[in-house]
SEVODREN-753571 format. One record per residue (C-alpha): x, y, z; residue in three letters. Coordinates in Angstrom, 3 decimals. Layout:
N
px = X | py = Y | pz = Z | code = ALA $
...
END
This chain:
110
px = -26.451 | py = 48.575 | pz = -65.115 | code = UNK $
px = -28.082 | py = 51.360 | pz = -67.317 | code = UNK $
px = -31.958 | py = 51.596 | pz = -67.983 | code = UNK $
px = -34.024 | py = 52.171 | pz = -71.194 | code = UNK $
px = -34.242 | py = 56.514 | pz = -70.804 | code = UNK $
px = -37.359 | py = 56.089 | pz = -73.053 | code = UNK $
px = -39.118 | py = 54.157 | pz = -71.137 | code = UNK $
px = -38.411 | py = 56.155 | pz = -68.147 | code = UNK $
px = -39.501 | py = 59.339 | pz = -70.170 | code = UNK $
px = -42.745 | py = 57.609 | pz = -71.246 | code = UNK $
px = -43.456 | py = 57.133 | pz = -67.568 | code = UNK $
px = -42.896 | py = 61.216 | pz = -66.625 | code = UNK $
px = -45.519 | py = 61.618 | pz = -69.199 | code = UNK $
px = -47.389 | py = 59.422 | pz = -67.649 | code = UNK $
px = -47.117 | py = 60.562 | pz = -64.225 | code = UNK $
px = -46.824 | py = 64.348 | pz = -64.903 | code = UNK $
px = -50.363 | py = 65.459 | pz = -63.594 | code = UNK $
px = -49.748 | py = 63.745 | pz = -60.630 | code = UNK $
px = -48.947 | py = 65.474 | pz = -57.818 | code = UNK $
px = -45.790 | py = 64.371 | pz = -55.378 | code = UNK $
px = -44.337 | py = 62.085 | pz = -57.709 | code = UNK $
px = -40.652 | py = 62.363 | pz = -57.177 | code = UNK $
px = -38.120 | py = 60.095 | pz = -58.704 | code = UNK $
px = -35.016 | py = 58.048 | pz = -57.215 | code = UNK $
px = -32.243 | py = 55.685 | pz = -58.352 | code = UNK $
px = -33.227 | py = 52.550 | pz = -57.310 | code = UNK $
px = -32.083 | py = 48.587 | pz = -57.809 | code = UNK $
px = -29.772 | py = 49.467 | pz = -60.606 | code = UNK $
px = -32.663 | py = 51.755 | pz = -62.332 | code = UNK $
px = -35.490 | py = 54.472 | pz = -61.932 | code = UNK $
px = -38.439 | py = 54.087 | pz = -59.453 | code = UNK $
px = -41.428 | py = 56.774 | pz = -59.313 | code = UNK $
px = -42.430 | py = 57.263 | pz = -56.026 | code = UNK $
px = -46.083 | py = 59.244 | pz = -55.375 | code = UNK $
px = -45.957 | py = 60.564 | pz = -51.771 | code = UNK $
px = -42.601 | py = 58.694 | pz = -51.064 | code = UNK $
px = -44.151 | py = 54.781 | pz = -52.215 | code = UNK $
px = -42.926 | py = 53.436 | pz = -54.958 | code = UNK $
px = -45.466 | py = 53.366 | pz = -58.093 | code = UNK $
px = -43.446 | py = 52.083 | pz = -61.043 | code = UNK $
px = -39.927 | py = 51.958 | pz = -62.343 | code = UNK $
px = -37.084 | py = 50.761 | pz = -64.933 | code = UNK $
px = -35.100 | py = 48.109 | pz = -64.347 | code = UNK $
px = -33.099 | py = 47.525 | pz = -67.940 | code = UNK $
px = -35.597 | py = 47.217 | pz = -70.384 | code = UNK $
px = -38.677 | py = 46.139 | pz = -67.963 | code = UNK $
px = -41.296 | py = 48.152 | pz = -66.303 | code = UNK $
px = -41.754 | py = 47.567 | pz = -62.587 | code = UNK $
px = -45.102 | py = 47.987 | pz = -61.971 | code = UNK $
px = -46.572 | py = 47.723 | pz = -58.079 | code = UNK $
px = -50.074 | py = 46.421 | pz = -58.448 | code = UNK $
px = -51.300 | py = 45.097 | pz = -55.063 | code = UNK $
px = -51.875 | py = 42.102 | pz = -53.825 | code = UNK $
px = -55.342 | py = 41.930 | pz = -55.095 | code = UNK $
px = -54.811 | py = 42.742 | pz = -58.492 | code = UNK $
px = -51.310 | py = 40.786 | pz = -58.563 | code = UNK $
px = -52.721 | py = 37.105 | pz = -59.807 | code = UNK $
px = -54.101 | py = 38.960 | pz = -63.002 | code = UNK $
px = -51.667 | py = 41.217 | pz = -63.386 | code = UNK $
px = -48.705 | py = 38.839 | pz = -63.565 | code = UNK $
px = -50.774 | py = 36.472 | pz = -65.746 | code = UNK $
px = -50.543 | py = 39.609 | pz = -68.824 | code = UNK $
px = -48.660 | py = 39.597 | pz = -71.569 | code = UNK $
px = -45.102 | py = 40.019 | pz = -70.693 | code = UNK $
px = -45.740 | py = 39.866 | pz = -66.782 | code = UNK $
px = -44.217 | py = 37.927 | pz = -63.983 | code = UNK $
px = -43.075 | py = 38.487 | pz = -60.247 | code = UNK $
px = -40.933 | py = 41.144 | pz = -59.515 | code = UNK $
px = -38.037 | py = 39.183 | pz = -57.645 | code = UNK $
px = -34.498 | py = 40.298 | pz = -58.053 | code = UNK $
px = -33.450 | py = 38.628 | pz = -55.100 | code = UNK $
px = -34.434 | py = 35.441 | pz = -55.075 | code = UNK $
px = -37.469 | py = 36.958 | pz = -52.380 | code = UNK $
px = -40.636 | py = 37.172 | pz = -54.512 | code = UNK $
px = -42.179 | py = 40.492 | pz = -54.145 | code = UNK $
px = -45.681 | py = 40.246 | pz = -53.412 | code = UNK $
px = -47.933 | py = 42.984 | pz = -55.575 | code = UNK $
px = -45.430 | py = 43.748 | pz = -57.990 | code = UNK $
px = -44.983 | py = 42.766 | pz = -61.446 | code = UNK $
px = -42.240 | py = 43.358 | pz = -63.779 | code = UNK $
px = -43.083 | py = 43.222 | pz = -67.962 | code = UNK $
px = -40.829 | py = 42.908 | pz = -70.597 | code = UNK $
px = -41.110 | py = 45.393 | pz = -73.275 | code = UNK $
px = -44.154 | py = 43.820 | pz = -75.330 | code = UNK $
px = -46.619 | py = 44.457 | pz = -72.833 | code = UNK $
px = -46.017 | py = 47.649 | pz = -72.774 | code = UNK $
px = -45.146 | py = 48.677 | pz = -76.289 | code = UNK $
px = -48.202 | py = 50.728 | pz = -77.127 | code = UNK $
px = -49.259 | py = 53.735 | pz = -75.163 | code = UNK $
px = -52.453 | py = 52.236 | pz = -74.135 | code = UNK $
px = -50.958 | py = 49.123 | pz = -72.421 | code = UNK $
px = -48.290 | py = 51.263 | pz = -70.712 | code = UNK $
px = -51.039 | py = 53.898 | pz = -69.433 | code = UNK $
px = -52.570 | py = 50.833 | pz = -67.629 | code = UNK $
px = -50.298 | py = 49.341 | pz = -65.982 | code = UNK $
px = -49.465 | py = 53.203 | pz = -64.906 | code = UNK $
px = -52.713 | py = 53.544 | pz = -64.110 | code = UNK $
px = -52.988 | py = 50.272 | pz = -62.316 | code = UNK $
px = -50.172 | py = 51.255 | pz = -60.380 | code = UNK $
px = -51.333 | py = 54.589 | pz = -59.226 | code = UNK $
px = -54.601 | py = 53.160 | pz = -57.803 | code = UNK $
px = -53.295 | py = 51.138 | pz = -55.695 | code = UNK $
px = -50.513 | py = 53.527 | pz = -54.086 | code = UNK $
px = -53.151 | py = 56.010 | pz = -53.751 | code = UNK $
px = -54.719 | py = 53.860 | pz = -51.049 | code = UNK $
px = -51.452 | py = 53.916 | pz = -49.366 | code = UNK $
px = -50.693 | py = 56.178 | pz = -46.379 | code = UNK $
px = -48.017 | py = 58.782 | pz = -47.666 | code = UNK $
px = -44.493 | py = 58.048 | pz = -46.481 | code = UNK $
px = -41.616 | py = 60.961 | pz = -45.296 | code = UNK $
END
């Protein structure tokens, strides 16, 4: 299942002053990992964005949000958009952002 490229190249210039962001193939896409958690990724077209659980009821209530569940197992945290609510730099940078802030309060993982 391929992924949108430019989306995932729009998120390495997001995340490039970041230190220990690493990338990995993950559920049939990209996922950005900062200090081994997952941040946010590319699943087709979407972003995956990992918000925290505290953030998650107005995050998925955004333009273009809902639950991240590929499964059929609701994933608690994370959001995934479709492609208008992200479109514009500004949007993207938050949910980046957004993102970010919450795996920063996460211990690192080997």
């Amino acid at each position: 299942m391929p992924f949108d490229e430019e989306l995932a190249r729009r998120l390495r210039a997001e995340l490039a002053n970041n230190e220990g962001v690493t990338e990995r193939a993950m559920f049939g896409g990209m996922a950005f990992l900062l200090n081994g958690n997952m941040c946010v990724g590319v699943i087709r077209d979407q972003l995956v964005a990992r918000v925290g659980p505290e953030r998650f009821g107005e995050a998925v209530e955004r333009l273009g949000a809902r639950t991240f569940d590929l499964t059929g197992r609701p994933m608690s945290g994370w959001v995934m958009v479709r492609p208008e609510g992200f479109d514009t730099g500004q949007p993207l940078a938050k949910w980046v952002r957004e993102s970010l802030d919450y795996v920063l309060t996460l211990p690192p993982q080997q």
